[in-house]
C-alpha positions, 0 to 999 in steps of 0.5 A: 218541653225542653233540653235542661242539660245538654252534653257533647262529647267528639261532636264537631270541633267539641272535645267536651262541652256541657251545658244546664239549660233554661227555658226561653230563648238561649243565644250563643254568642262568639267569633266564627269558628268557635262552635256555637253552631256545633251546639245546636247543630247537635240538638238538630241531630238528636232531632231528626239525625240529620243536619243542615251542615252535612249530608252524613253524619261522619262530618259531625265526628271530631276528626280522629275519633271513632265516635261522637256522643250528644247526651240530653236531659229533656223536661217535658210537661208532665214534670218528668224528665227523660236523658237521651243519649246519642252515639255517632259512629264513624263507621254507621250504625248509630245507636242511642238509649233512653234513661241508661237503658239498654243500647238501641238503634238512632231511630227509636228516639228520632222525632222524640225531641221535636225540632225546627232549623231556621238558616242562612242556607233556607233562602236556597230552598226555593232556588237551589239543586233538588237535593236541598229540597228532598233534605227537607222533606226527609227531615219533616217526614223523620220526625213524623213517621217513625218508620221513615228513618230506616226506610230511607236508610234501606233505600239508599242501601238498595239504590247503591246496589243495584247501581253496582250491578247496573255498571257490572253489566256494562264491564260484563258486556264488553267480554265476548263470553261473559254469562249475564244470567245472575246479574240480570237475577240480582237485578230483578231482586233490587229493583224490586227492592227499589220500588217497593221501598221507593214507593213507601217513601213517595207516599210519606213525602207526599203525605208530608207535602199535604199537611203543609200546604194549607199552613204554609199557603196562610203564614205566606200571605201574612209572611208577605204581608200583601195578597199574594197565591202561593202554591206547594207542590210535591213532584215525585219520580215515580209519577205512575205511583203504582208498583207494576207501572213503575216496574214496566217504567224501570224496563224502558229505561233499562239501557240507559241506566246501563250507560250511566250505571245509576238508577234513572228514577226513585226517590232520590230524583224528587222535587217540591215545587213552589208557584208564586202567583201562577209562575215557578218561584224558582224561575220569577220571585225575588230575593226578598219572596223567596225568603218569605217562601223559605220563613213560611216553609219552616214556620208551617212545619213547626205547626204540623210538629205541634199538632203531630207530636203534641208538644211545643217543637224547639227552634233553631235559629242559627245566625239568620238575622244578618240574612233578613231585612227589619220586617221578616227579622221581627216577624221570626221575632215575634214568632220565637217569642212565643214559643218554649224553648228557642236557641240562636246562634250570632256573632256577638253580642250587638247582633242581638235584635233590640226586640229581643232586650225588652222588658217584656222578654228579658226573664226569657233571654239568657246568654252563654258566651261560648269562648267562656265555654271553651275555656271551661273545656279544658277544665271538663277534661280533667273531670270524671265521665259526664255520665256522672253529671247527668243522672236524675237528680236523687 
């Protein structure tokens, strides 16, 4: 599998860009700031709707515009080509279609497009706030669980919710005659919501964590390159994992969740945990362990995409090799070589791993330097719609 042509219209810093595509490994070359990122940030998008960069997708939007659009023609093995196209709205409700059909909703072609992201900000996967570590999680259990997109979606609408009603109780409370009854009605109704929906999602994740933990576990001790017991382990909220269980846990904490108008517990409060030699990583690895940690991480993900989806995942490598030292450099190297498709971002040129100029991977490597494809915006302005560029060829 692999992306032929890519087209972005609004998306980031692009007013409009397109691009023909090879197999192999494309590197996007240019000065910060000029949108090599954006590119495959896109990709990454079409992937999973989510990104590394943004924690919503209204960042991804040009500044200004109501809309964003990411346009794709995917080759796959068969020989047949599939055109998806994205469209970000600033206001949610992101829709997409497959092959100019009728519009649909983001989450029918997530997962489709398999991706993997390899960045600088994974080293702080192990060391940084949960959230870092529910992102990913959420982005492996997107594109291997159809349903979970939306899932989360809801959760996120109903936590918001209840948290309103939770901080109306506090503002109701200090009125002498206020009549609680329907906020407490309200209340039964969402945390309901809450924990049925919260449930679901805990078991995906954990489902998630238990594909990952024996691949992760084998490409760490060869990551490391030494004998060492690495451990993952998924630490959710809702400890009790059973429905009434976590009701009667929502009930003692009712009085503090008045106090701090929020939701105490549910999904949005978990964690994975790493154990390195016994020990929480977080606390005792290196710098250099941490990273091996991070690499092992993404690497096992890409093999549980490849066996779930039956199709070779595209990597994302973007500007990670000032991050690594020489032996996990090559170790992702030689990773990247083999697969169908990989798109790196650097700087220039000279940051090119001399691994990646040998004779053995030169028919591979092609180059697209991105300041040529700014000036070619330009040009693109003045043409008709990309929709012209992209149908399938007569």
């Amino acid at each position: 599998m692999y992306i032929s042509r890519l087209a972005l219209d609004h998306f980031r810093s692009w007013e409009q860009c397109l691009l023909d595509l090879a197999p192999g490994i494309t590197i996007f070359y240019g000065a910060n700031g000029i949108g090599k990122t954006n590119i495959v940030e896109a990709v990454e998008f079409l992937s999973t709707g989510m990104s590394h960069r943004a924690s919503s997708a209204k960042p991804l939007i040009q500044a200004g515009q109501p809309s964003a659009h990411i346009r794709a023609n995917v080759e796959f093995r068969e020989e047949q080509q599939t055109q998806y196209a994205v469209t970000l709205s600033s206001r949610g409700g992101h829709r997409a279609r497959v092959n100019g059909g009728a519009s649909g909703f983001l989450r029918d072609v997530l997962g489709q497009v398999p991706s993997v992201t390899f960045a600088p900000e994974d080293q702080r996967l192990v060391s940084a706030e949960p959230a870092l570590r529910r992102q990913f999680l959420d982005t492996a259990a997107i594109v291997l669980f159809p349903r979970y997109y939306d899932l989360l979606q809801r959760y996120t609408h109903i936590a918001k919710q209840r948290a309103a009603l939770l901080k109306n109780v506090a503002a109701l409370r200090a009125q002498p005659d206020a009549d609680l009854s329907q906020v407490f009605v309200g209340l039964e109704i969402w945390t309901a919501q809450l924990v049925q929906t919260g449930l679901e999602i805990t078991q995906m994740r954990s489902q998630v964590c238990e594909r990952l933990a024996e691949p992760f576990c084998e490409i760490y001790e060869h990551v490391a390159g030494e004998k060492q017991t690495v451990e993952l382990r998924y630490s959710p909220s809702y400890a009790e994992g059973e429905y009434e269980a976590v009701i009667a846990h929502y009930q003692r904490l009712f009085e503090g969740e008045v106090a701090q108008a929020r939701n105490l517990i549910g999904p949005h409060r978990d964690d994975v945990e790493f154990i390195l030699n016994g020990m929480p990583a977080k606390d005792y690895a290196s710098n250099g362990e941490m990273w091996s940690i991070a690499l092992a991480l993404k690497m096992a993900l890409f093999e549980v995409m490849k066996e779930a989806k039956e199709t070779i995942p595209i990597l994302i490598l973007d500007d990670v090799f000032a991050q690594l030292d020489n032996a996990r450099r090559s170790q992702i190297l030689d990773f990247a070589s083999q697969n169908d498709q990989v798109f790196i971002t650097v700087a220039a040129k000279d940051d090119v791993p001399a691994q990646l100029l040998s004779t053995e991977l030169q028919e591979r490597v092609h180059f697209v330097d991105v300041e040529a494809l700014r000036q070619a915006e330009e040009k693109l302005a003045e043409m008709p719609k990309l929709e012209d560029f992209l149908k399938h060829d007569a």
